[in-house]
C-alpha positions as MATLAB code, in Angstrom:
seq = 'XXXXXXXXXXXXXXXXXXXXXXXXXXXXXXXXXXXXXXXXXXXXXXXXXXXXXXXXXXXXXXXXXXXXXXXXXXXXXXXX';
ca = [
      -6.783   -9.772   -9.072;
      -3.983  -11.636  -10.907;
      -0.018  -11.202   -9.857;
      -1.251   -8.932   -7.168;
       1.334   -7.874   -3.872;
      -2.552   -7.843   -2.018;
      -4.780  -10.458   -0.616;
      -7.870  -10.835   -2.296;
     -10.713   -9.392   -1.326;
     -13.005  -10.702    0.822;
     -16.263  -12.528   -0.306;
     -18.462  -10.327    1.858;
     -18.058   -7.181   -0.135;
     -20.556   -5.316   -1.595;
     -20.576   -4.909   -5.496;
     -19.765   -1.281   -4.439;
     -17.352   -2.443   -2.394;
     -15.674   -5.240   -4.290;
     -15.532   -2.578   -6.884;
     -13.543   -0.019   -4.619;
     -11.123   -2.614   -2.979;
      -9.935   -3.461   -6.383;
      -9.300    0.031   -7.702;
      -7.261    0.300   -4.274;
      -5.384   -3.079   -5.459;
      -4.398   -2.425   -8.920;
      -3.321    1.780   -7.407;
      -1.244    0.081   -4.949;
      -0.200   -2.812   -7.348;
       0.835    0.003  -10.325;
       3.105    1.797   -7.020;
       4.493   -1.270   -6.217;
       5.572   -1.817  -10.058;
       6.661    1.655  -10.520;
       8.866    1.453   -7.366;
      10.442   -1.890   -8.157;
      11.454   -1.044  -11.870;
      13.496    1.522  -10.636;
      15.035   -0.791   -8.560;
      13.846   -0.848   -5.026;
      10.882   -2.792   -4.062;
       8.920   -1.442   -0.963;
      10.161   -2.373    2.484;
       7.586   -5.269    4.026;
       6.748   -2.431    5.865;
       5.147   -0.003    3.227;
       3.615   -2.704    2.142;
       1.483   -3.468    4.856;
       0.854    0.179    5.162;
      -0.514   -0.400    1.278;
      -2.753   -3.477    2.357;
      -4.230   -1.454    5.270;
      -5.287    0.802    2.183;
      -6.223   -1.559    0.133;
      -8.369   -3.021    2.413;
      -9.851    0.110    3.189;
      -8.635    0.881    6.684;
      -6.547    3.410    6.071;
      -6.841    6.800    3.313;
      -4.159    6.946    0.688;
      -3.203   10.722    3.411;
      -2.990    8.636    5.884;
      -0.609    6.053    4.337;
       1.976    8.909    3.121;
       1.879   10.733    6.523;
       2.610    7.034    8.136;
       5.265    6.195    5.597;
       7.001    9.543    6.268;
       6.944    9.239    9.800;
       8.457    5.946    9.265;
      11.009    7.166    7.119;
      12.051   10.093    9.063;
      12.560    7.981   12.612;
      14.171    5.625   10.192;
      16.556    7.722    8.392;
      16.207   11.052    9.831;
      18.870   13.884   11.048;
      19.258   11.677   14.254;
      20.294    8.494   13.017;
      23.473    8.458   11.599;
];
């Protein structure tokens, strides 16, 4: 996938496969756009939270509920 924030996936795949990992891609490459046009590109961290998506490890559930834990000890109540 051109211009992608993603490594490319791997030769091993399945057509099935192959053809999953890059719907994953160009989701998480269309986030990464939407977020950086409004001016704030995704923390290195949220975007290996995306690759562990894209490469299928982890559910796009899973991701949020990881990126809002991360955000919360981040920049919750407690931290000032």
């Amino acid at each position: 996938m051109p211009n992608s924030h993603f490594q490319p996936a791997p030769a091993s795949l399945t057509p099935d496969q192959l053809s999953a990992y890059q719907e994953r891609a160009r989701h998480a490459d269309n986030a990464v756009a939407i977020a950086s046009s409004n001016g704030t590109a995704p923390s290195p961290e949220s975007l290996a939270l995306m690759q562990r998506h894209v490469s299928g490890e982890l559910t796009i559930e899973q991701v949020i509920e990881l990126t809002d834990a991360m955000l919360r000890a981040r920049y919750g109540p407690n931290k000032a």
